[in-house]
N, C-alpha and C positions, 0 to 999 in steps of 0.2 A: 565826528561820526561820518563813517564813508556812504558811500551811493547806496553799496549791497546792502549795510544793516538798515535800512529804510524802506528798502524792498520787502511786501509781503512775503511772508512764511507760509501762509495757508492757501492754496489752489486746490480750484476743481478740478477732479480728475477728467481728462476725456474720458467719455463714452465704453470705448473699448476698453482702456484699463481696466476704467470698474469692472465690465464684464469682467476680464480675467482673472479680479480679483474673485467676481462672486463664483467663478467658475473653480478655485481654490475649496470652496463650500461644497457646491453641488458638484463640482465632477471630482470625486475621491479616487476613481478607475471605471477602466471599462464598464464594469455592470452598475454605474451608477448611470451611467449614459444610457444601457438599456432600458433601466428602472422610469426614469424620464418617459422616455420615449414608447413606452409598453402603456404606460400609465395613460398617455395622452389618447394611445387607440382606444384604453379603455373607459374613456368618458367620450369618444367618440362614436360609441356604438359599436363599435367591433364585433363581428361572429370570429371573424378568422383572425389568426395573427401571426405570422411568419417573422421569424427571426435568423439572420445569418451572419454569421462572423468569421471572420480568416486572420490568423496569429494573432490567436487571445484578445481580440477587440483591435491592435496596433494599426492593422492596417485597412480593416473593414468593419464597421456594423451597418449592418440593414435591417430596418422592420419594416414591414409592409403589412396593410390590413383593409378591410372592408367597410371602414367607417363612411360616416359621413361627409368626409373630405373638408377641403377649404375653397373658399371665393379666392378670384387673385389678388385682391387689395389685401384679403387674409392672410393668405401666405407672405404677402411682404414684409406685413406689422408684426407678422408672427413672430419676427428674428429681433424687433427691439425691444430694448430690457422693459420689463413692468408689464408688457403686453398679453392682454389673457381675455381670455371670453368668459370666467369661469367665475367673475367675481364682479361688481358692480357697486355696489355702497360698503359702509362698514356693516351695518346688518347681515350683508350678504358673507365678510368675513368672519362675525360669530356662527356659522350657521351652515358650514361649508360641506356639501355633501358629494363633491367630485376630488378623486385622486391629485390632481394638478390643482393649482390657483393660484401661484402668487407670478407667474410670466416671466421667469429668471431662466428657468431650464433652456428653453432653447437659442437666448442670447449669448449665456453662459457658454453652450457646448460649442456653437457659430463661433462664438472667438478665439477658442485654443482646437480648432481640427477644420478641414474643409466639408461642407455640407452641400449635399443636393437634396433638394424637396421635389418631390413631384406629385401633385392630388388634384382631385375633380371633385366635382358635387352631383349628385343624380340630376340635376338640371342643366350644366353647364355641357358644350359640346365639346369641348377640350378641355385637357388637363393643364394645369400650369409648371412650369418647371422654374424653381429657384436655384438658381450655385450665388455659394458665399461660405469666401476664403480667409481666415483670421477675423472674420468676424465684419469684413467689405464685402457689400453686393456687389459680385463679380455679373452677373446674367439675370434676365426675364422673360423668357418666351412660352410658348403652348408647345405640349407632348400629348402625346397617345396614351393613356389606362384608363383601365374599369374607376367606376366611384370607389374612391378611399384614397390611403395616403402611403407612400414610397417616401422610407428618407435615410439615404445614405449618409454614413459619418466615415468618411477616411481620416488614416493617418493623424491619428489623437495627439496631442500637444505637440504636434510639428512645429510650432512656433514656441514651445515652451522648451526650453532641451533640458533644463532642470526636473520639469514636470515628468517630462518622457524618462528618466534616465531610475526616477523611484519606480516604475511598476515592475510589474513581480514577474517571475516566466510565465510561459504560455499557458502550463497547465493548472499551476493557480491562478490566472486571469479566466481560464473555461470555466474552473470550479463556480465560484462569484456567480460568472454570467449563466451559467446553468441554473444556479440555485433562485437566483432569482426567477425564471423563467419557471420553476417548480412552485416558487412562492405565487405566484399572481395562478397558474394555471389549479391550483390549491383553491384560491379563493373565489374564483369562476369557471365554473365546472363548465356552465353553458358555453364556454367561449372553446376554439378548436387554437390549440397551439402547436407549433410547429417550429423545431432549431437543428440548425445544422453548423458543424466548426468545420474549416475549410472543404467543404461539399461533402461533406458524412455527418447520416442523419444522428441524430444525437437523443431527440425529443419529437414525440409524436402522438399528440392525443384528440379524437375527435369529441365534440361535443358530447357531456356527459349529464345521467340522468339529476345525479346528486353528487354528494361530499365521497361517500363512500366509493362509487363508482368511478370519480377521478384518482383517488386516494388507489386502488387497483390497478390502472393504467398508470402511476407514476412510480408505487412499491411494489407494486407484485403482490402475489396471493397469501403468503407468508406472512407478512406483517397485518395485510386485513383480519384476518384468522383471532392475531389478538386485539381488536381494537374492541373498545365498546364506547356506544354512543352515551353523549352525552347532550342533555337536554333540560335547562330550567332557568334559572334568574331571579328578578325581582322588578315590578312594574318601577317605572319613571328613574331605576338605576341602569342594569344592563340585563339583557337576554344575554345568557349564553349556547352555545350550543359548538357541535365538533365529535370527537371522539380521543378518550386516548387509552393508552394501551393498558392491558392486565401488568399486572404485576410480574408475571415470564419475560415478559419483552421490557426488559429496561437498560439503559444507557447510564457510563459513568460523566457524561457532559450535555449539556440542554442543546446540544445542534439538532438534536430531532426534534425540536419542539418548534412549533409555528402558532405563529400567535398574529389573528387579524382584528384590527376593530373599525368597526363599518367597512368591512371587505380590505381596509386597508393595515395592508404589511408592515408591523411594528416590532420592534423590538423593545419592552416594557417590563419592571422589577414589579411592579404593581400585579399585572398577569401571571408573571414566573411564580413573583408570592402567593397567589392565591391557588394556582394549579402546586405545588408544595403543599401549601397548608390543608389540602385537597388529598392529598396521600400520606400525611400524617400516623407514623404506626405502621403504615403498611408498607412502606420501602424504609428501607434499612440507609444512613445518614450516606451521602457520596451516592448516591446512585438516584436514579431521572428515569421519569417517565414518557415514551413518544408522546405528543400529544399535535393535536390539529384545532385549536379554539377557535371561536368566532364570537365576537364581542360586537352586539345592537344597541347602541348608546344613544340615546338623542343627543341632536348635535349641539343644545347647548349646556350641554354636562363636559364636554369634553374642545378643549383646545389641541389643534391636529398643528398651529401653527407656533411650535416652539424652538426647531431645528431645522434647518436649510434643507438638507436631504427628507425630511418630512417620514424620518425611521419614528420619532419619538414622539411620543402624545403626553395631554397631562392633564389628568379627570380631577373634576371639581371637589368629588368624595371618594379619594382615594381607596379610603379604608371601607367604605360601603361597596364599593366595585371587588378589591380583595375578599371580603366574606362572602359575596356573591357566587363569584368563581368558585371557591373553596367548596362554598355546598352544593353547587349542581355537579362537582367533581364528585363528592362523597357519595351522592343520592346514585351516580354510573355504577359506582364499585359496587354500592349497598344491593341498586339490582342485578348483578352478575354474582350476588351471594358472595363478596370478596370480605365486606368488612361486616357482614354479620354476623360472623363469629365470633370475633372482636367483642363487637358490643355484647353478644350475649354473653361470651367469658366476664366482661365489665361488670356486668349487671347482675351477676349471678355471684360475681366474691364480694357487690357491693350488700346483697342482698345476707351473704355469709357473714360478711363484717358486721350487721346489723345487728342478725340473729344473735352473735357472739357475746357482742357488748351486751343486750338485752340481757343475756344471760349470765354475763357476770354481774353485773348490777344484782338482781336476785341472788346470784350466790356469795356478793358481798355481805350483805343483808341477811342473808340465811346463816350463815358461818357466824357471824357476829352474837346475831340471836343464841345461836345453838351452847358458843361459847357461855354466855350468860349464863343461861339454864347448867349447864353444866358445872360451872365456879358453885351453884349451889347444890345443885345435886349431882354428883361426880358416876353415877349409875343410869342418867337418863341418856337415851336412843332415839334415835329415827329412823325407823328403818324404809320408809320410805317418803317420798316426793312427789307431789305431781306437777310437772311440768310442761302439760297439755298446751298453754298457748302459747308456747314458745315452739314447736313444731312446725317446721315451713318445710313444703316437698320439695323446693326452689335450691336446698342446702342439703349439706351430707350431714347438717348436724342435728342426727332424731331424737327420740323421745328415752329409748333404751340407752344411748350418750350420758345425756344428762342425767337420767337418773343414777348411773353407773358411777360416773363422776362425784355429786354429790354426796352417795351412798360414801363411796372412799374420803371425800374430803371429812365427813362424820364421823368414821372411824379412825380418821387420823388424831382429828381433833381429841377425839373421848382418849387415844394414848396418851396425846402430848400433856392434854390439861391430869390426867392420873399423875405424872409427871411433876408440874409445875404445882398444881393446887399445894395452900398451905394443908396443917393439919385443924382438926375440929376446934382443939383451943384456938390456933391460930386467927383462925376462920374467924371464932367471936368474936375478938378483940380488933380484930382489919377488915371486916366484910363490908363498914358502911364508908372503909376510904379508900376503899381501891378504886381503882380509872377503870373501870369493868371495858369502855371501848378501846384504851392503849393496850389493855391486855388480851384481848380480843386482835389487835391487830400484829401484837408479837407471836399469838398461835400461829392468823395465817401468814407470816413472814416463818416461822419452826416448818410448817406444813411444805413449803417450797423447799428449805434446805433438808428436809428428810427423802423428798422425791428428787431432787436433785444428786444431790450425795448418796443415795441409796442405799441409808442406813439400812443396819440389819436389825429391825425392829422385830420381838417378837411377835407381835399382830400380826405383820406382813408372812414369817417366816412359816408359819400355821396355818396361813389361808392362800390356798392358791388362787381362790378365786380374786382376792386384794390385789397379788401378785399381778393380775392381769387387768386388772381396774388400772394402777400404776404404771401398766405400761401403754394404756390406751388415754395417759392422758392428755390434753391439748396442750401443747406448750406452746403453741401460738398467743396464748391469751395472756404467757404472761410480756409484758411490754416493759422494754428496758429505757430507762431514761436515757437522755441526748448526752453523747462523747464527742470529746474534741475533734475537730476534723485535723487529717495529719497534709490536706493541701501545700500547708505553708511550708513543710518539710521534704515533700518527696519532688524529687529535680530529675530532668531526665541525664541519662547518664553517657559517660564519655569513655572513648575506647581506652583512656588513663586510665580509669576508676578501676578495672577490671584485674583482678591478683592472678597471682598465677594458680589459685587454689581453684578446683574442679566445681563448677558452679550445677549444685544439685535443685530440679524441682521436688516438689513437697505436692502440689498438686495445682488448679486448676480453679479461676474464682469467674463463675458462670459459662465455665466452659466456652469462653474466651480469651482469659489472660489464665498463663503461665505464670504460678507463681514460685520462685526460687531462691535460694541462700545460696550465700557465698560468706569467705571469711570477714568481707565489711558489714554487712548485712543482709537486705531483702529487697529480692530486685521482683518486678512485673512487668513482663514480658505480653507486645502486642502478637499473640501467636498467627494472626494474618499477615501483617505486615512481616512479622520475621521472616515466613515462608516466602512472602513477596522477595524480598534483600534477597534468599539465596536462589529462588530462583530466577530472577534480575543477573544477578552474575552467571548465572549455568546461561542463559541466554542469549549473553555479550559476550564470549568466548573470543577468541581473537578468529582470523577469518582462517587462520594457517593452519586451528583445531579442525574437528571432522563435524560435521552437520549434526545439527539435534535430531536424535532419535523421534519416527514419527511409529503412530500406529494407524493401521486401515483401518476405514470405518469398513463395515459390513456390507451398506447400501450408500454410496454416496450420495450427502446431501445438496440440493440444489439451493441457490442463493438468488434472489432477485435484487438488481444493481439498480440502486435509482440513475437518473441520467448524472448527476454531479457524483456518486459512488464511483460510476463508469469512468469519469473521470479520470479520478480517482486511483483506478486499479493496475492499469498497466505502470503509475511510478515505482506503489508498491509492491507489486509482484514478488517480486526480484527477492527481497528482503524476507516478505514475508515464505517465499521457498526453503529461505537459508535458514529460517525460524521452525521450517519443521511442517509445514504448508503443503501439502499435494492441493493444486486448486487446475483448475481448467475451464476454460470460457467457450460454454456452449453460441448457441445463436442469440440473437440479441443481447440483452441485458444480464443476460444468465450465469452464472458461475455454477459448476459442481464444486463443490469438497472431496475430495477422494480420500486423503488426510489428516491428521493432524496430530501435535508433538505430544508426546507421551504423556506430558505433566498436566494435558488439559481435556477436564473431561468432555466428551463428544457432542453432548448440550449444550457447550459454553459455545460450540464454533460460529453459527453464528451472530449469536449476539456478539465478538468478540472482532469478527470481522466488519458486521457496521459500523462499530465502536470506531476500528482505525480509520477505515474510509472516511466517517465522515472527521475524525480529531483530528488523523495526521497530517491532514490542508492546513489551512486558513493561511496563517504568513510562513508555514514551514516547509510550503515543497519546494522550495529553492535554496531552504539549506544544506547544511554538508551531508555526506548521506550518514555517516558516521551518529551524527543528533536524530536521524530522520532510523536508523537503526534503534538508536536509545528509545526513542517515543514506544517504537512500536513491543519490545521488549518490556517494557516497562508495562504497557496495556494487559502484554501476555500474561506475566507474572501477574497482576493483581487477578485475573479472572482464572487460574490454574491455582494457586495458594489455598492452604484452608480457609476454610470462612469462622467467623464466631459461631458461637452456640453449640459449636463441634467439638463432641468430647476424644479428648486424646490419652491413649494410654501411656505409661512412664515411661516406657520405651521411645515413643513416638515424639515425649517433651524434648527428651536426651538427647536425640537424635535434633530437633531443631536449634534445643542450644548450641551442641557441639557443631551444626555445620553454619551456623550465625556467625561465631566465633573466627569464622578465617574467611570472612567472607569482607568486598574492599570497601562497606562502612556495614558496620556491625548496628550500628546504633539509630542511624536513618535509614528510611524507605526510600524506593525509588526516586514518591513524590515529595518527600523532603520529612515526612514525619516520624515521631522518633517513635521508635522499638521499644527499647526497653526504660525504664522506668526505678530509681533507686530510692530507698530509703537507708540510710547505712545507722548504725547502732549508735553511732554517738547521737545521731538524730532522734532515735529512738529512749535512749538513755535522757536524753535533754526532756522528752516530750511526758515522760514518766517524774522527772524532777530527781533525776538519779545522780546530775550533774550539778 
């Protein structure tokens, strides 16, 4: 055995490695550095908080704020790892009510970028200034500022070239670093924020009275307009409170949704779930509502220490926090009069369905009876009923109904049984062994295929007034037993499948789907999506076609840019012009509409435009522009296409099949979901047992 294999395998890392391993954790990019560092003024007391950065964090972040500053022995300890004011026992770490605690952040950021500190305390007569470079105390001496704290961060993973070489361009590194600066200014309204990307102010809000009030200064008057408050919970689970939007203002992606618990910036499936299960009914499936929540947990309901970046939390009663949310959501809508109509349609076909069954029951019962009487006396009548307690003002189903019905089902019966009765001999000799209720129940089974089949009975033929009982009567009531589902059979279908035979619609099943034959058999057709596919391809034209047709609006509408929108808008411009776009950028944050493309109704602009600003980011504005075209086309199309529940005439089916059909995937949607839908005859044949 040699020297080496004797040698330990297992060392402690210096100091600094570790940092820059945990700095792999907490500094993900630029606006994780801010997040840190925003955080730390705001358990320092901050009123004010200024933020500056120059190419996208690379080369500059700066916060500055009004806190309470640091001691100098503070500021030194500040920089190594574990170091924290913010925590003291393990009790203290169950229990944790400040942003910052576990002393990693600013070890972390000191060893992959060079840092300058510089803070005072309302007692000290000088400021202290720290520089440290990869993570070595390069200096220590006194400087000149107000109480609070200055802390520059140059040139980010200068020492990592690996680290530097993943971030993204400038304008998705602003995106990030704005948004956050949105998120925190969201959650403290009291506090005055302030951001600027290389000396252009970006963000600018002074101290604000409430939620609302900041919510205005950061969206603009537009989106306030639909917000409605939200306000309730449940003691010793969570308060909630926030606002979110009506149902006009909705999103096909949750980036407008902000979700705090204890002021702090989460991102949470638990919260997403219960603001969902909170619109329930009321948004149609793919489509999100803004929302702005605020989650009051006590702190030992809730662990805030499960993820290094401290995005992620994880409540003790998960499922008690989701029903919580869900009902102070429904209780917002309920008082904006969104979902009472709902419930009282609910409650009024439950109240129908009651009435109904109560009344056939009775009229099972009564038919039976009458049959009996009848088998013996073939001349007995009733010419009327009273069915006084079965009258609810709650229903369309009255008093004149029932008896009308009745009245008919009696006269059916006295035909059929003239019909059916033996003769007077017969009668003696079989009266004491017939099954008086099977025969009773093959009347009302004759009773349904007469009114069904619309025999031409002579009774019916002689009385008009019959004639119109018969066609007043419920067939709701009659309930058909359970049929096979044809799930296991119907597959979505392939541009193979298709003949060259003229694929005709037939009609339309909830005026949604398109339902149509062709020579294999019966296809259903997503009539959104279809229209999505072909206007998808009208909007990806090659660049060498001529620009999509726009129409003027009448009054140009104004658009309010959050600061990350702002962002946001000069990548897209360009694209969104070639799409059919008249837009123009007033002062500040403001955009007019002037235009837009023909295929989308003028309602749609701007929700249609939030929509790209805020999806066409995240890790995409550095892609080609080509995908960075597809996105926003793709948006287009789904918000111009018909929607469900929209009735189409057969011209209008014909016209979507026929221009499906040559369009470059017939069968998927933009988003990848399929159109059309087959069942072909052998399947059908098979399912019948024909095969």
């Amino acid at each position: 055995m040699t020297h080496d294999e004797n040698m330990n395998k297992i060392k402690i890392l210096s100091d600094n490695l570790a940092n820059q391993i945990a700095a792999g954790e907490v500094v993900e990019r630029p606006a994780s550095v801010i997040k840190e560092l925003v955080e730390n003024s705001i358990d320092a007391g901050a009123k004010r908080i200024q933020v500056d950065i120059e190419l996208g964090g690379r080369r500059l972040m700066r916060v500055s704020d009004d806190g309470e500053g640091m001691l100098r022995d503070d500021a030194i300890l500040a920089f190594e790892r574990h170091a924290t004011s913010k925590i003291k026992s393990l009790e203290d770490l169950g229990a944790i009510s400040t942003l910052g605690f576990r002393g990693e952040a600013l070890a972390s950021i000191a060893s992959v970028a060079k840092i300058e500190l510089i803070t005072k305390t309302e007692n000290d007569l000088a400021a202290t200034r720290v520089v440290i470079e990869g993570g070595k105390l390069i200096d220590v001496k006194e400087a000149a500022r107000n109480t609070g704290t200055t802390l520059n961060v140059r040139d980010l993973f200068f020492n990592t070239p690996a680290r530097r070489k993943f971030m993204r361009s400038e304008a998705t590194e602003n995106y990030h670093l704005t948004a956050i600066i949105q998120h925190y200014a969201l959650a403290h309204p009291e506090i005055a924020f302030t951001l600027t990307s290389n000396g252009r102010e970006v963000l600018r809000v002074s101290p604000a009275r409430d939620l609302r009030e900041r919510a205005y200064q950061i969206f603009g008057g537009n989106l306030i307009e639909s917000l409605l408050p939200v306000s309730g919970g449940r003691e010793f689970i969570a308060k909630v409170s926030g606002f979110v939007s009506a149902p006009r203002e909705r999103r096909t992606t949750r980036d407008s949704q902000y979700f705090f618990v204890n002021q702090r910036f989460v991102k949470d499936k638990v919260v997403a779930g219960g603001l969902l299960e909170g619109f329930r009914a009321v948004l149609p499936h793919g489509v999100y509502p803004v929302a702005f929540l605020f989650l009051d947990i006590p702190h030992d309901e809730i662990d805030v220490n499960v993820h290094p970046a401290k995005t992620e939390v994880r409540f003790r009663r998960s499922e008690a926090v989701k029903e919580t949310i869900a009902e102070a959501v429904r209780e917002a809508l309920a008082r904006a009069g969104i979902v009472r109509a709902e419930e009282e349609r609910r409650n009024r076909e439950s109240e129908e369905t009651s009435a109904k069954l109560q009344f056939e029951n009775i009229q099972n019962e009564t038919t039976i009876s009458n049959s009996v009487v009848a088998d013996i006396n073939p001349n007995y009548t009733q010419t009327e009923i009273n069915f006084q307690t079965f009258q609810n003002e709650s229903t369309d189903f009255s008093l004149n109904d029932t008896v009308r019905i009745e009245d008919k089902l009696t006269t059916e019966t006295l035909s059929i049984t003239e019909q059916v009765l033996p003769t007077e001999t017969e009668f003696a000799s079989e009266v004491f062994s017939n099954d008086f209720e099977q025969k009773a129940n093959n009347i009302e089974t004759e009773n349904f295929r007469i009114e069904n089949e619309n025999i031409e009975n002579p009774v019916f033929r002689s009385n008009d007034l019959n004639e119109e009982r018969v066609k007043n009567y419920d067939r709701s009531a009659v309930v058909m037993p359970p049929v096979n589902s044809a799930e296991k059979v119907v597959k979505a279908a392939e541009v193979a499948d298709f003949s060259a035979s003229k694929i005709r619609p037939i009609g339309q099943l909830h005026n949604s789907f398109i339902i149509a034959v062709d020579d294999e058999g019966m296809l259903l057709i997503d009539q959104h999506v279809a229209h999505e596919r072909i206007l998808f391809d009208k909007f990806r034209k090659k660049e060498t076609e001529r620009k999509i047709e726009s129409q003027n609006l009448l009054l140009p509408e104004t658009f309010d840019l959050t600061p990350a929108q702002s962002q946001s808008f000069s990548v897209v411009e360009e694209e969104l012009e070639n799409l059919g776009f008249g837009l123009m950028r007033l002062s500040g944050r403001t955009v007019a509409i002037k235009s837009v493309p023909t295929d989308l109704p003028p309602a749609e602009a701007r929700n249609l435009l939030a929509e790209i600003l805020d999806t066409v980011d995240n890790e995409k504005r550095g892609q080609a522009k080509a995908s960075l075209r597809d996105d926003i086309a793709a948006s287009l199309a789904c918000k111009a296409a018909v929607k469900i529940n929209m009735k189409l005439t057969p011209e209008k089916m014909q016209w979507l099949i026929d221009r499906l059909l040559i369009t470059s995937s017939p069968t998927t949607c933009p988003h990848g979901r399929p159109v059309i839908l087959r069942l072909t005859m052998k399947d059908i044949e098979r399912g019948f047992h024909r095969t």
